[in-house]
N, C-alpha and C positions, 0 to 999 in steps of 0.2 A: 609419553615417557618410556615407553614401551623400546620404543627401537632405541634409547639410550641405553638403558639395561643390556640390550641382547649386544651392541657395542662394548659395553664396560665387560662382561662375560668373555667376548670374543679377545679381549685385552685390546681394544684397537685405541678406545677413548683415553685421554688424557696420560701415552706412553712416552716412552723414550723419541718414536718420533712423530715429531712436530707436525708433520705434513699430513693434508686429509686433503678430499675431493672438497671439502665446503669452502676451502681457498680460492676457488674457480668461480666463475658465474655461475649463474642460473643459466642450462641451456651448452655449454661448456664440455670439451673433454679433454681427457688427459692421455695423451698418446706417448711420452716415451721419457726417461730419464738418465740421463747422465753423472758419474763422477766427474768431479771438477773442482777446481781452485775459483775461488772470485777476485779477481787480484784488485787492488785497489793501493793510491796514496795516500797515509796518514797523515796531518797535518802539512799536503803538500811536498811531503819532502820524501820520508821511508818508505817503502814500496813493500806492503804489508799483501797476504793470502789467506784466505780462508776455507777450510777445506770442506766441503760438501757435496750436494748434488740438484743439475740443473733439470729441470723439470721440465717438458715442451708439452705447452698446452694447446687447445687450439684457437684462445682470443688471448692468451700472455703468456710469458716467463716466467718461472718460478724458482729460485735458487734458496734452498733449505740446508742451513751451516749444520754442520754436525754435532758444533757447541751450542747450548743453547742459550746461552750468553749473548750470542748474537741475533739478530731479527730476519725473519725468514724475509724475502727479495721478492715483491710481485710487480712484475712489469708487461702492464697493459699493450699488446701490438699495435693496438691504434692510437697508440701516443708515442710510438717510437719514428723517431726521425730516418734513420741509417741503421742495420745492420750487415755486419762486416763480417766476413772472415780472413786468413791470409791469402795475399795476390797467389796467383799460379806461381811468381816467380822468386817471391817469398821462399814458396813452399821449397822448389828445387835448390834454392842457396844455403849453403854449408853454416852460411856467416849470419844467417836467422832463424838457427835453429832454436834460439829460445822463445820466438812466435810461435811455434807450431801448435797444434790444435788449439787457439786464443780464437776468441769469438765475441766483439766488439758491438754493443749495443748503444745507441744516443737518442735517449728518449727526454720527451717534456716531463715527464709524469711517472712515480714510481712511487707504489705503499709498500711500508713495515709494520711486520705484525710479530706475536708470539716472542718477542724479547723477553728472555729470561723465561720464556712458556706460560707467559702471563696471557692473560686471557684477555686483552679490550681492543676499542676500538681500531682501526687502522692509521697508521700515521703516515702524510702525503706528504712525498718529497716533490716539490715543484723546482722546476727550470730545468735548464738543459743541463744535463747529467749523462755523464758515460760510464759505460756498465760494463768491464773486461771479465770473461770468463775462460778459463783454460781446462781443456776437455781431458780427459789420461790417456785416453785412447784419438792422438791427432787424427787418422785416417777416418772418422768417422765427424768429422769438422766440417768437410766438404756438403753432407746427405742434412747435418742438422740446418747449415746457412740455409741451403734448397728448400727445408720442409720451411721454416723459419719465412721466406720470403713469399712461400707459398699464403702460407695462413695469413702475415701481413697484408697481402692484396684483397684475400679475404675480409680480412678486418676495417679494409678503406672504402669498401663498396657503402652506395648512400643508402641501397635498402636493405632491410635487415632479412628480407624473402633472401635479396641474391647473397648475402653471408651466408645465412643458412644451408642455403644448396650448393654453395663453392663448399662449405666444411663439411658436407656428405659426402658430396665427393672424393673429398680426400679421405674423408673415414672410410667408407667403402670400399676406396685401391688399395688401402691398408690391411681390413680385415679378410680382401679377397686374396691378399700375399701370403699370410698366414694363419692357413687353415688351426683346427684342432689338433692339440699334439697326444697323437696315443698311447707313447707311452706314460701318458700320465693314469690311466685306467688302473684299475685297484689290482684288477687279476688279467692274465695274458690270455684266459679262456674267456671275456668281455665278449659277446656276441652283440657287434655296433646295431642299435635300429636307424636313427638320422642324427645327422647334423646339420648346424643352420646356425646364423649369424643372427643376436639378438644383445639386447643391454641389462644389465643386471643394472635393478630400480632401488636406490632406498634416498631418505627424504630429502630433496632439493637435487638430487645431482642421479646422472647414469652414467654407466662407467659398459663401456662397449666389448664386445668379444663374442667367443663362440661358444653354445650348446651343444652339447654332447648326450644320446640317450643309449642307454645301451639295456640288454635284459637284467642288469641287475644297479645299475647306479645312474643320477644326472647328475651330468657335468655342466662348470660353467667355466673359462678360460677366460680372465680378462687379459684382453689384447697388452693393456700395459705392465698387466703381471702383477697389479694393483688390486686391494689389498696383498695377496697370496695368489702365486701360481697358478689353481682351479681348486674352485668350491663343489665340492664332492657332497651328495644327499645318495644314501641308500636308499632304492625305492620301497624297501620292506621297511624303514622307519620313517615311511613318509603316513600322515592319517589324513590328511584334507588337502582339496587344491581346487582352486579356483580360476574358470576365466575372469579375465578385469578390463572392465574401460578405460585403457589409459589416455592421456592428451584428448579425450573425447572420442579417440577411435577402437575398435575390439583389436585392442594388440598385448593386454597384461593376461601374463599367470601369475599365481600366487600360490607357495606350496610349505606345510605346515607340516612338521613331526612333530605336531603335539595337540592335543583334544583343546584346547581352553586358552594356550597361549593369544595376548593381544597379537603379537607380533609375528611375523612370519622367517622361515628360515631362508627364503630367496625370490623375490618379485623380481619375474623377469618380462623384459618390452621386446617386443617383436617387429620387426620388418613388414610382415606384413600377415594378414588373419592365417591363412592356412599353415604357416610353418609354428602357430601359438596352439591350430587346432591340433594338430599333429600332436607337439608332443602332449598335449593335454590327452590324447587318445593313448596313445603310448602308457602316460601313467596312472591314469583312470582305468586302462585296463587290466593294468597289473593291481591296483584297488580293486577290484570289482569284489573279487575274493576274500578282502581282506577288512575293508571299511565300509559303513554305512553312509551311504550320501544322504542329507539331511536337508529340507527344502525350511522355508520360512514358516509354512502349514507344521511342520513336525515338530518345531521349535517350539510353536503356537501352543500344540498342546500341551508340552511341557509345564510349557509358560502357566495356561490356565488351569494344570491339574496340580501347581506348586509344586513338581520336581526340576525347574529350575528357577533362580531368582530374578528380580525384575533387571538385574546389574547383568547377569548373564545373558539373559533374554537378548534385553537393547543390544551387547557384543555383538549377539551372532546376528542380529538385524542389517546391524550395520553391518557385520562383513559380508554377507548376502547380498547387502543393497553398496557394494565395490568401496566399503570404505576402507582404508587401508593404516597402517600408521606408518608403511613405507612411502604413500603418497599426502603432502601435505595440503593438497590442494581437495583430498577424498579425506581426509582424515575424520575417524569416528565420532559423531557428535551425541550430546547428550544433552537432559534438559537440566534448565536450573529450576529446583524443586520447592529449595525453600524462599522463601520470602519477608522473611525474619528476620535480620542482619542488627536489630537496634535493643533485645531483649537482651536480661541479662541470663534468662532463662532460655531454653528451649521447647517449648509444647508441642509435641506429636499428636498430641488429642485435637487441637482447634485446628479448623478448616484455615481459619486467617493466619495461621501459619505456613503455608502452603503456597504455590504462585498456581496460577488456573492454567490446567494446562490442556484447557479445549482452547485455548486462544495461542497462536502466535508471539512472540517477544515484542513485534512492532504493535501489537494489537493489546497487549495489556493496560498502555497509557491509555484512554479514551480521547482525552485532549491531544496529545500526539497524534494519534490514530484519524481522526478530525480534519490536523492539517494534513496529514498524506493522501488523504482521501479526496482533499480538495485540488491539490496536485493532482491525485488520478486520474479523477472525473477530466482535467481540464488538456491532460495527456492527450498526441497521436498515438497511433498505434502503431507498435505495441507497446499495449501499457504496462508497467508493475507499478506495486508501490513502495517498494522498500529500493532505496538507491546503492544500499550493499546487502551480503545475504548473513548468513548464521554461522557459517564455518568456511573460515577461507584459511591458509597458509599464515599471513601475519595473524590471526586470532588464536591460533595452535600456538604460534612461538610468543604472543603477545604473554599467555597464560605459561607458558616452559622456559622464556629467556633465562632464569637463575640455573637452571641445568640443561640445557642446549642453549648457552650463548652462542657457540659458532654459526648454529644454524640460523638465530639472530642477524650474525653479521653474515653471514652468506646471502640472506636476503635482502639485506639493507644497505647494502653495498660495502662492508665496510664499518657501520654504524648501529650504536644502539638507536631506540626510538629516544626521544625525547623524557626526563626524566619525569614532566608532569603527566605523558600521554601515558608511564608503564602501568604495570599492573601491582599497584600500590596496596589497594585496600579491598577487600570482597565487597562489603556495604558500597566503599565508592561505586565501584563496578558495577554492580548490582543497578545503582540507584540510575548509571549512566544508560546503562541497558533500558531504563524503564522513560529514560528522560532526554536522553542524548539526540538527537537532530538523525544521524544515520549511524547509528550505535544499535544494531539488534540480534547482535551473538548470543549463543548459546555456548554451551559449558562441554568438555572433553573428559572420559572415563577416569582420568587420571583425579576429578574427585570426589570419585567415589571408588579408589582405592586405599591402597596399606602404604604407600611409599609419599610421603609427605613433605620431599625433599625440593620441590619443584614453590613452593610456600616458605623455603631459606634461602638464604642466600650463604648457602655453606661454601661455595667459590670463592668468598670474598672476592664480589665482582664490585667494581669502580663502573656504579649504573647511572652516575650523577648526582644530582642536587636540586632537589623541585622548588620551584618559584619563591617557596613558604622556606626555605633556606634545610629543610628535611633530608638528609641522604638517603636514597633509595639504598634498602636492605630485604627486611624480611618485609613478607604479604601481613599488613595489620590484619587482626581477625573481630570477629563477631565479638560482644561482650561475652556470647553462654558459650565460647571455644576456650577452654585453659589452653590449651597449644593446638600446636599445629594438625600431634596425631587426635587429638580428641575434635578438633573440628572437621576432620575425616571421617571419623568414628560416627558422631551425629550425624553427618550428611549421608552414609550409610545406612545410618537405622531410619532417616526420615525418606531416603529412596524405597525402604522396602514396606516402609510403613502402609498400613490400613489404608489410608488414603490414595496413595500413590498409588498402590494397588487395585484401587478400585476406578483411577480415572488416567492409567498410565498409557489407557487405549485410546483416548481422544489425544494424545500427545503422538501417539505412534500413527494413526490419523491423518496428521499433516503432514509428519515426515515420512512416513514410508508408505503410505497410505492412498484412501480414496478422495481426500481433501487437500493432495499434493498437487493439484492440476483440473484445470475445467472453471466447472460452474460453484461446485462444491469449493473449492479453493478459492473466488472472488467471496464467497459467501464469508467465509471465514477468516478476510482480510490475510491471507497468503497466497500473496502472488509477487514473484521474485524478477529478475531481469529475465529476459526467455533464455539469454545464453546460458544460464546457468544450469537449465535441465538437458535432462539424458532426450536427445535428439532436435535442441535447439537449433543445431546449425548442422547442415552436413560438408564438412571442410572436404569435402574429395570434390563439390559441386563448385569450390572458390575456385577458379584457374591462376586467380593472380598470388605468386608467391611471397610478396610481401604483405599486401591482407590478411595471406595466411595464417602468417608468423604473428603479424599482431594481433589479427584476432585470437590466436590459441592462447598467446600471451598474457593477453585481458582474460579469456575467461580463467584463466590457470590460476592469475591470483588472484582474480575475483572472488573465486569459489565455487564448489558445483553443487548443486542437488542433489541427494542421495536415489540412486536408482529406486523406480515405485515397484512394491513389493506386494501391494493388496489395492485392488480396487472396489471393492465393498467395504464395509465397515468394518471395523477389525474388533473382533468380542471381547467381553471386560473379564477379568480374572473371576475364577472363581473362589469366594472368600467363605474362609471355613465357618459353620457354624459356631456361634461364641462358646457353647459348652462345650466345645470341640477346642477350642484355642490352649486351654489349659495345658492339652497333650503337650502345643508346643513352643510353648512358654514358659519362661520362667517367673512370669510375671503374671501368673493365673491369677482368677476369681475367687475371692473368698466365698464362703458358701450365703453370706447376706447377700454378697452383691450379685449370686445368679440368679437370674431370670427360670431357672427352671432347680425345681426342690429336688433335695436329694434320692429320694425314694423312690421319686420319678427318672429322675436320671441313671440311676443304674442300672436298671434294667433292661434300658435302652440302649446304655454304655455295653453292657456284656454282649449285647446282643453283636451290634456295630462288632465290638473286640472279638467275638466267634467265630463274625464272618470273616473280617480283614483277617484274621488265622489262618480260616481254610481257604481264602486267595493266596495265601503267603506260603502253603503248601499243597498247592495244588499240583508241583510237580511230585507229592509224593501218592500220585493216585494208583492205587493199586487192583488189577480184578479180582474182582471176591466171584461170583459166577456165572455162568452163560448160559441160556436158552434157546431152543429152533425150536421156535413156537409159527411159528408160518410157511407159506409154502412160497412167498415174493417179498420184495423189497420191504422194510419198516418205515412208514411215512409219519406215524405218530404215538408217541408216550404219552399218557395221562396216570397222574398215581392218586389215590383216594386221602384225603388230608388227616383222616383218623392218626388216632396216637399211633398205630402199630404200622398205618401205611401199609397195609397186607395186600394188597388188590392192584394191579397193574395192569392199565389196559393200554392195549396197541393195536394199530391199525396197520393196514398195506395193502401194497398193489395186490393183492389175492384176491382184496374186495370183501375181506372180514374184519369185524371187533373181534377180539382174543381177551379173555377174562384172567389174568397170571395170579396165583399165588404165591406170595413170596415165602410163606409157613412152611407150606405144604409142598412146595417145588412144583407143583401140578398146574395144569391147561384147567380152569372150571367150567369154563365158560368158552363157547364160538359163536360169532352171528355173523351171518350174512343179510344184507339187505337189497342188493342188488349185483349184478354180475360183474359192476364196475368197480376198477380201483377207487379204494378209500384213499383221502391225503391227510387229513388233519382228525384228532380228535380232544377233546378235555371234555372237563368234569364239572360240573353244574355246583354251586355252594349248598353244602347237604350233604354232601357223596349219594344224593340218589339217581343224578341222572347224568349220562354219557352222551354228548353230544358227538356225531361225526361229520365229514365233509370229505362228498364224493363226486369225482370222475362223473357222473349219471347228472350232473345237474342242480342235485338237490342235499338238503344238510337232511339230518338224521338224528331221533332223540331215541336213546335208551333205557329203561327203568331199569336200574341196576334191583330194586327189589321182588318187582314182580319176573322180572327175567323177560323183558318183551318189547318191541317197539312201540315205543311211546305217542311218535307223532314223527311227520315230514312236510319241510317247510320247502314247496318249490318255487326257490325264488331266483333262478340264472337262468342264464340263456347257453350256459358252456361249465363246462368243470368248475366248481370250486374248489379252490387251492387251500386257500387257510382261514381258519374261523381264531375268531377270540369272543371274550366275554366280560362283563363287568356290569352291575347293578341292574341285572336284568335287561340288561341291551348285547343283543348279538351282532357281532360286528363279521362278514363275511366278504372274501377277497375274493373275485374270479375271473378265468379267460375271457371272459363276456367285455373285459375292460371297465369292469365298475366293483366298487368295493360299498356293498348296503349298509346300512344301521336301521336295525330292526328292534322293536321295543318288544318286549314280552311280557303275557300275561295271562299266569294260570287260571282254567275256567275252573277249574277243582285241583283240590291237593293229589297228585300223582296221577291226575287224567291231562289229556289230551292239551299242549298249551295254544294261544292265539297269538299271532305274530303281528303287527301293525310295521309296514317300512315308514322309518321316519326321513332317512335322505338317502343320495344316492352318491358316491364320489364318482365323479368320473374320469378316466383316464384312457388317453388314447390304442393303450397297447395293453393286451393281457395282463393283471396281474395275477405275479407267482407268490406275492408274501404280504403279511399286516402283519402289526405291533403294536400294544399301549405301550405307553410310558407308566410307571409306578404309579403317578400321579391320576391316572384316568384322562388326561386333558389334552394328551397330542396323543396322534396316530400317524405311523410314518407308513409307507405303501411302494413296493416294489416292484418294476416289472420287469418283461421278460425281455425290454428291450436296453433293460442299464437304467430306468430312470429312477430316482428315489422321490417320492411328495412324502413332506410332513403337513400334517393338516389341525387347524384348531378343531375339538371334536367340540365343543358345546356350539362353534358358527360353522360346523361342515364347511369353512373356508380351508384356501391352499393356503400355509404360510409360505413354504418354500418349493421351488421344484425343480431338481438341477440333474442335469446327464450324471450320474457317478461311475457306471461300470459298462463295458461293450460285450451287451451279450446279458444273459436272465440273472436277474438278483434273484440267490439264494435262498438270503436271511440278512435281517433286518432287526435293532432292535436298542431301544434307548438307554445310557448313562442311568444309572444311578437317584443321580440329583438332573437328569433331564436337560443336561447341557447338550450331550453330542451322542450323535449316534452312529452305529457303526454298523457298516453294512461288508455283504462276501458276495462276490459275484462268478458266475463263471469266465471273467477274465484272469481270474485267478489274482485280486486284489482285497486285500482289505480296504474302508477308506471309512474315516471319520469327518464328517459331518459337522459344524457347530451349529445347533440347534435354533439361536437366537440371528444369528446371521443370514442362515444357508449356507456359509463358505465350506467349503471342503480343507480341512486344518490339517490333514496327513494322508496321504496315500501308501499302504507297506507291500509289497510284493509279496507272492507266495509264489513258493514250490509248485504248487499245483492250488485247482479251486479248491476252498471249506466250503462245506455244503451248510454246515449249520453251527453254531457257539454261543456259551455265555461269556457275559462279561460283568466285571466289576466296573469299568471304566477305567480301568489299567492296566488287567489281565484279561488276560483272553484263554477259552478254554473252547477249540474247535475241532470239530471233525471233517476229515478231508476226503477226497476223492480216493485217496489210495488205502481208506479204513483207520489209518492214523489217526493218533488223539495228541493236536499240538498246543501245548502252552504257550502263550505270547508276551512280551511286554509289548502292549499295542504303543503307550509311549515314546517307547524310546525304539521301535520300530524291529523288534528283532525276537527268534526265537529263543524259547528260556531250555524247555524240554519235549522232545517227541516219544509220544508212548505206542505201541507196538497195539492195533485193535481189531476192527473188524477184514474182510477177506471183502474185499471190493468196498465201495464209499461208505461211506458213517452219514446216515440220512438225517439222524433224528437224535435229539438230544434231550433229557429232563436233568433236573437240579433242584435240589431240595431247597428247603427256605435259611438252610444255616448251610448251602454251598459243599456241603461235606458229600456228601452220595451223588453219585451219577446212575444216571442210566443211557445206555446206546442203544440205537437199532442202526442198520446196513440193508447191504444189498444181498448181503450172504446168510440174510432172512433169522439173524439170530438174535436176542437183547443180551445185552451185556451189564451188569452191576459193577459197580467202581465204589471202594472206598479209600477214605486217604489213609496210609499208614505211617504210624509215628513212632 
């Protein structure tokens, strides 16, 4: 309903005039139009005129009165018998001069429509009828008879391959006569980049002409000057644009001035790929600067971090995966959610309110499902089992005919559907969906939005009369919908509900998903006609041109499959904690009915509410002081967890521990242990001992009380890179390509400890980084060659192990709540990870590589190569704030447990203190 809106805005829908492209066929163009007289005898006798304008299409006539009293003239060319214009010798006679430009039509067959600008069906005049037309301009009589006869011959061939390639041809000698006209350009300083012959797309019909790209606007020039002159887009308010599959080949653009709009402001088709890739370079480049390109993975995170909603999500899926509302044959599909059509209530809380939406629509009946299956099995191949699909053209207009009738009869020749077959009742619909023979559509965004006009019939359309003697009006509703907009409203709140929420990922699965196709897809009883998916048939390998046409034709209004967007599993939301829901709700927990007592809650609340603070102002981080405490690079920060925090120790390429006071401003302490670079250090639970990890091999313990090495564990065969710790298990990363788990266990309080290796991880290529999770229970591991492994640490197994970055990960380092994690590499990317999958759900570019960061799992706080401290929203893919820091790369990072204080090290061998100021 989308593209009726941005019609009704543009004022084209339901104006002064009558004529539209959906008076054409399917397949159809509209090349030129004339003023004219329609002359006709009234009762045989008076010789009556009508004044308007004739319309030359390229498979009929179209004569559109000016009154609208009168019914607009459609005459089919391959039902005309004779057309006429005046003899040659006509023309040069004095004494017939009142023939002149008369233009004589005798056909079997002619429909009336839009009498009085009423909206119904078509009314067919049968037999032989002659049709006189008089042009204003005679001398242009001669060029319409010519085109006129042209197209006619067109229209009598037996196959519809060789129509179609006689009416390209003439479209083509057309659009090649009349290039782009420049001075239609905004400004006379237009620097042109190309132009190119292409069709502007919107639903059922294309209307032919020229593109135009210049350094500051796209033009589009329809050849017939239809709607308007040339449709003008400033490239600076364009925000998104899309290549598209159109007719099954890469010929669609699609370009948007607007973030969130369904609809687009111009779908254009192309001739042929390289003139669509073109201009798509042209203004993707001038974007580069300006918008953020957004992949399906970035959406994803959105999606599972709830800053967008499930309504949103599905949109941009679908427009990702080329669904369009300018093509009805791609048009956006959605599921039907609820299942509940017979209550007088609505329950959001019960499951059996709900439709399962790890199953297919053909696949919910069991018994249904049964006999397809018996069909399947008994199938050649190729087999499907569903003998129509989920979204085709008639199912879009089945469900919008009350506010796109035209588009109705554009597709049906003429006709509405049958008054028992419309779309009468939701419960019917619903029940037919579940029961129907080859009934297994799904539902279009339109309800689960605000505009509820498409459920009246505020047209007052004459849609019939069903069987039961009923007139087709408004869509009956559910018993728990008071109206129309409250049954929108509910179908809204149970889209975004809990539920839905939590299984909207096995629904996106089969549609956009890893169970859209294969093995997974028989498994899961979806599997559709094969033409119906993105690379069923390849039409450029058909040579014959009539197969062509039919084939396209069948799939076109068949329906097609949404391009596959995920082939892994696609991850389930992540659903807030229930003491958490209160925030955001207005329909919180009373305090009986939490699960967790108040006493206990609050101080977990503040805490949460402390940290989300200093994420939320993390762009006000301020230096409070600096030290050159080293003579090389800072590889690692450890702080002592005392209340005062006084003691700050760092390591570096120097190949010393450094002891910092934060009181006293003073160096206390220096150790050396060997002449190699240190890389990692922390601090033992206690604050008594300082673990480090060095270049030389081997890890290193410190007694912070006695002042003295404690003990040395040699356990590589090459530098160790990064050490972690947790319940007395030391976890060590190195070039050696293995990362240990060592158990520990003191022989005495503050002597010497024993180290026992419990596993060994191995990995083909050095690694540079390790990470727990909050939890203790994953460990993620990077190396120097881009790979990321997350591993379960209680079964030392791989869960995941996927390429993420070209060239050494960084740093590495988990979510939060242990969903996703996010890694820097030196290709200078960020990329998140979904933890439960392995997919990779967003990739963000940088400036340059972050050597090191935290994160809340929204924000991002990293230091970069150039010594900068940048803020992220890693979400929504972009930078918030960059802060001014160290003098060559920011190596090393610390963060307090309430996110408030920072500490830096660099290459320019200094630490740096950060607080936020308020």
């Amino acid at each position: 309903m989308a593209f009726i809106r941005k019609r009704r805005q543009e004022g084209q829908l339901y104006s002064k005039e009558r004529f539209s492209l959906l008076l054409l066929n399917l397949e159809e163009y509209y090349f030129e139009q004339h003023t004219a007289n329609y002359i006709f005898n009234k009762d045989n006798e008076e010789k009556r005129q009508i004044r308007g304008s004739l319309k030359i299409c390229s498979k009929s006539v179209i004569f559109e009165p000016d009154e609208i009293n009168h019914p607009i003239i459609k005459i089919p060319l391959r039902d005309c018998i004779t057309i006429e214009g005046p003899e040659d010798d006509e023309r040069s006679n004095p004494f017939t001069e009142g023939n002149l430009g008369h233009i004589s039509i005798l056909t079997n067959q002619a429909f009336l429509t839009k009498e009085q600008n009423i909206i119904a069906p078509f009314k067919t005049e049968r037999g032989k009828t002659k049709y006189l037309f008089q042009l204003d301009v005679p001398g242009k009589v001669e060029d319409v008879v010519h085109t006129l006869h042209q197209l006619y011959r067109a229209s009598c061939l037996d196959k519809l391959g060789d129509q179609a390639a006689m009416i390209t041809a003439i479209l083509q000698s057309r659009l090649a006569r009349t290039p782009f006209d420049k001075n239609r350009f905004q400004n006379v300083s237009e620097k042109l980049h190309m132009e190119c012959k292409a069709e502007m797309v919107t639903p059922l019909v294309t209307n032919p002409g020229h593109v135009c790209i210049t350094d500051a606007n796209l033009y589009f020039q329809p050849l017939n000057g239809y709607p308007k002159p040339v449709v003008q887009l400033t490239l600076h308010s364009v925000r998104r644009i899309y290549k598209r599959r159109h007719g099954l080949a890469p010929l669609g653009l699609e370009v948007f001035c607007t973030e969130n709009d369904l609809c687009s402001d111009i779908y254009l088709k192309f001739y042929n790929t390289q003139d669509r890739d073109n201009v798509y370079f042209y203004v993707a480049t001038y974007l580069e600067n300006h918008v953020t390109e957004h992949t399906a993975e970035s959406y994803m995170l959105q999606w599972q971090r709830g800053h967008i909603s499930n309504y949103q999500y599905l949109l941009h899926l679908n427009n990702l995966a080329d669904r369009s509302c300018n093509d009805l044959s791609q048009y956006p599909v959605f599921p039907w959610i609820i299942a509940d059509y017979t209550s007088s209530e609505l329950d959001l809380k019960k499951p059996e309110t709900f439709r399962d939406l790890s199953k297919p629509v053909g696949a919910l009946n069991k018994e249904r499902l049964d006999r397809l299956l018996v069909r399947y099995r008994e199938m050649p191949e190729p087999k499907f089992m569903y003998g129509s699909h989920y979204s085709s053209p008639g199912y879009v207009l089945f469900y919008l005919v009350r506010v796109a009738p035209e588009y109705m009869l554009c597709l049906q020749n003429g006709k509405f559907d049958h008054p028992d077959r419309m779309f009468n009742s939701i419960a019917e619909t619903w029940k037919n969906c579940l029961d129907g023979a080859t009934d297994f559509k799904e539902l279009i965004p339109e309800f689960y939005e605000n505009d509820s006009s498409f459920l009246l019939n505020s047209l007052k359309l004459d849609l019939g009369k069903t069987q039961g003697g009923k007139m087709v009006d408004n869509v009956e509703l559910p018993p728990w919908a008071s109206d129309a907009d409250d049954f929108l409203q509910k179908s809204q709140e149970a889209l975004e509900s809990q539920y839905v929420s939590e299984h909207l990922s096995e629904w996106i699965d089969l549609v956009f998903g890893y169970k859209q196709k294969g093995r997974e897809a028989i498994a899961t009883h979806n599997v559709f006609h094969p033409l119906t998916y993105e690379g069923g048939v390849d039409l450029n390998r058909i040579m014959d041109p009539n197969e062509r046409v039919a084939l396209l034709t069948q799939i076109l209004e068949f329906g097609q499959t949404p391009k596959q967007l995920f082939t892994i599993p696609h991850p389930r939301r992540i659903i807030p904690k229930l003491k958490n829901l209160s925030h955001a709700s207005s329909r919180s927990l009373s305090t009986a009915e939490s699960p967790v007592s108040p006493g206990e809650e609050s101080f977990e609340d503040l805490t949460e509410e402390s940290i989300l603070l200093a994420w939320n102002n993390m762009t006000r981080l301020k230096l409070d002081s600096q030290y050159k405490i080293h003579k090389g690079t800072i590889t690692g920060i450890a702080v002592s967890s005392g209340s005062r925090q006084s003691s700050i120790f760092t390591t570096s390429q120097d190949s010393t521990l450094k002891m910092f006071s934060t009181e006293s401003k003073m160096l206390q302490r220096s150790v050396s242990f060997s002449n190699m670079a240190l890389s990692c250090c922390l601090i033992l639970p206690g604050d008594t001992t300082v673990v480090c990890s060095s270049w030389d091999n081997n890890i290193y313990f410190y007694s912070i009380a006695f002042g003295r090495q404690q003990g040395t564990l040699i356990g590589h065969d090459d530098a160790v890179s990064k050490i972690c710790w947790h319940n007395n298990r030391l976890y060590s990363a190195s070039w050696d390509s293995t990362v240990k788990v060592w158990h520990c266990s003191p022989t005495e309080l503050g002597t010497k400890k024993h180290f026992e290796l419990l596993t060994e991880l191995e990995h083909e290529v050095s690694v540079n980084t390790i990470n727990l999770n909050d939890a203790y229970t994953l460990l993620a591991s990077g190396t120097k060659e881009g790979t990321i492994s997350i591993w379960d640490v209680s079964t030392a197994s791989v869960l995941h192990q996927l390429v993420c970055h070209s060239g050494t990960v960084f740093d590495a380092a988990f979510s939060p709540d242990s969903r996703h994690l996010l890694s820097t590499g030196e290709d200078g990317y960020f990329k998140v990870t979904d933890v439960q999958t392995g997919m990779i759900i967003s990739s963000v570019a940088t400036e340059q590589p972050q050597r090191c960061f935290k994160w809340d799992g929204n924000t991002v706080l990293s230091g970069s190569q150039s010594g900068e401290l940048f803020v992220w929203d890693i979400v929504g893919g972009k930078i918030v704030e960059r802060i001014s820091g160290h003098t060559g790369a920011l190596t090393s990072m610390w963060m307090n447990e309430q996110c408030s204080n920072i500490i830096t090290g660099g290459e320019d061998k200094q630490i740096k203190f950060w607080k936020q100021q308020y």
